[in-house]
N, C-alpha and C positions, 0 to 999 in steps of 0.2 A: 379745882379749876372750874369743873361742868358749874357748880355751886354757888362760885366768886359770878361767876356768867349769867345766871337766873338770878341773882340778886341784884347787880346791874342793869340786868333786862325787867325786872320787876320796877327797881326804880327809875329808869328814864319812860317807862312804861307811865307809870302811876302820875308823875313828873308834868307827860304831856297831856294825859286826858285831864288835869287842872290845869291845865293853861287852854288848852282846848275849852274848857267848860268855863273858865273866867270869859274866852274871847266870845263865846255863845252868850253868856249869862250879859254883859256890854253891848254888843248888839241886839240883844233882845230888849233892854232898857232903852237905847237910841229908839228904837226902829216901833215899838208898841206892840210886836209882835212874839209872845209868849216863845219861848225857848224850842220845847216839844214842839209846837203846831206843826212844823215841817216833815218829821220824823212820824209824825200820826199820819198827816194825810199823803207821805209817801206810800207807807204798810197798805193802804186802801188804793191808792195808785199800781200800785206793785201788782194787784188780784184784776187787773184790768175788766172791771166793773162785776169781780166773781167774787167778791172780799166778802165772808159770814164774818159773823161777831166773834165767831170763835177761830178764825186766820187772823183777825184782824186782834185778838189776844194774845196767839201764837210768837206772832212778829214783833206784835213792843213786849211778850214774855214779863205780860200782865195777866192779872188773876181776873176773871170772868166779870166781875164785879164792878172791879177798875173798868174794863172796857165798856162794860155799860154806861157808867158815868158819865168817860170819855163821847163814847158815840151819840151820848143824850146832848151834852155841851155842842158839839160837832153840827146835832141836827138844828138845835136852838140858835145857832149862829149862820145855819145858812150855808154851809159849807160840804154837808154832803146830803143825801137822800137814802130811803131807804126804798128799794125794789122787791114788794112779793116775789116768791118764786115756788108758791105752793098756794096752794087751796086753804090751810087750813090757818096762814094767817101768820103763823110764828117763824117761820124761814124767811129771811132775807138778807138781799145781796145791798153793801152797802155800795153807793156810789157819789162817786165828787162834784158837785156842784160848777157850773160854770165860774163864780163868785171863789169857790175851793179851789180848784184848779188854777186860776187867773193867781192867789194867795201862795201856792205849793212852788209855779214855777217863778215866782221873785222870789220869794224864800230859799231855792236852791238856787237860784242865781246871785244870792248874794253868800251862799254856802260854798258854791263854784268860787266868787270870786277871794273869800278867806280861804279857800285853802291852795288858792293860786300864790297867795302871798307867804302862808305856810311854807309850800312846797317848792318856789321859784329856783331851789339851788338844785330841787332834785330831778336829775335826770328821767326817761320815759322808763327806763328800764326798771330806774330805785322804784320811781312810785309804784311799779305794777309786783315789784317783791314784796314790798310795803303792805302793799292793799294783799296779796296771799296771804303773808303772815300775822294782818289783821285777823283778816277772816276765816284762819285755822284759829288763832285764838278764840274768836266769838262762835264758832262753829257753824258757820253757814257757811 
């Protein structure tokens, strides 16, 4: 039975993050606005202006390399800054851009607004078991 249970739960599991990721991948072609970019400059949002290269790895649970990429595209677009926080040059705190920021909150606003339409049948209470049992899955 436990078995039958985690196999079901695997597949309605699996099921919604590709429908979820179809709905993302469609509005990200509408809109011109790359998929990730929200989800990047939340992780920097999240450190409230205390975000290193290596939180900011942690969080998308990318590999050092990747973040650097990332935060090089990020600086080239205008969208965040970097802040010394040493003398010697190599530590810094990344920070969002007014241009970023202005970007970050339409993009979760129109995140807000898909999973209003997701989640219209569910209840305060489902979504808030929902959002726990996500987030013991993902382990944050």
């Amino acid at each position: 039975m436990t078995d039958d249970l985690s196999l079901q739960s695997y597949i309605i599991l699996h099921n919604t993050a590709r429908k979820l990721h179809f709905l993302a991948r469609i509005r990200s072609k509408s809109e011109g606005i790359p998929q990730e970019l929200g989800r990047t400059l939340n992780a920097i949002s999240h450190k409230n202006g205390r975000c290193t290269a290596k939180d900011f790895a942690a969080h998308l649970r990318i590999t050092a390399p990747s973040a650097t990429m990332k935060i090089n595209n990020l600086l080239e677009e205008g969208l965040v800054k970097k802040r010394l926080v040493s003398q010697d040059h190599r530590s810094f705190f990344l920070e969002i851009t007014e241009k970023g920021e202005k970007l970050r909150q339409q993009i979760n606003r129109q995140n807000i607004e898909v999973g209003s339409r997701i989640f219209s049948s569910f209840g305060t209470q489902q979504k808030k078991t929902l959002s726990k049992c996500f987030r013991s899955l993902i382990g944050r």
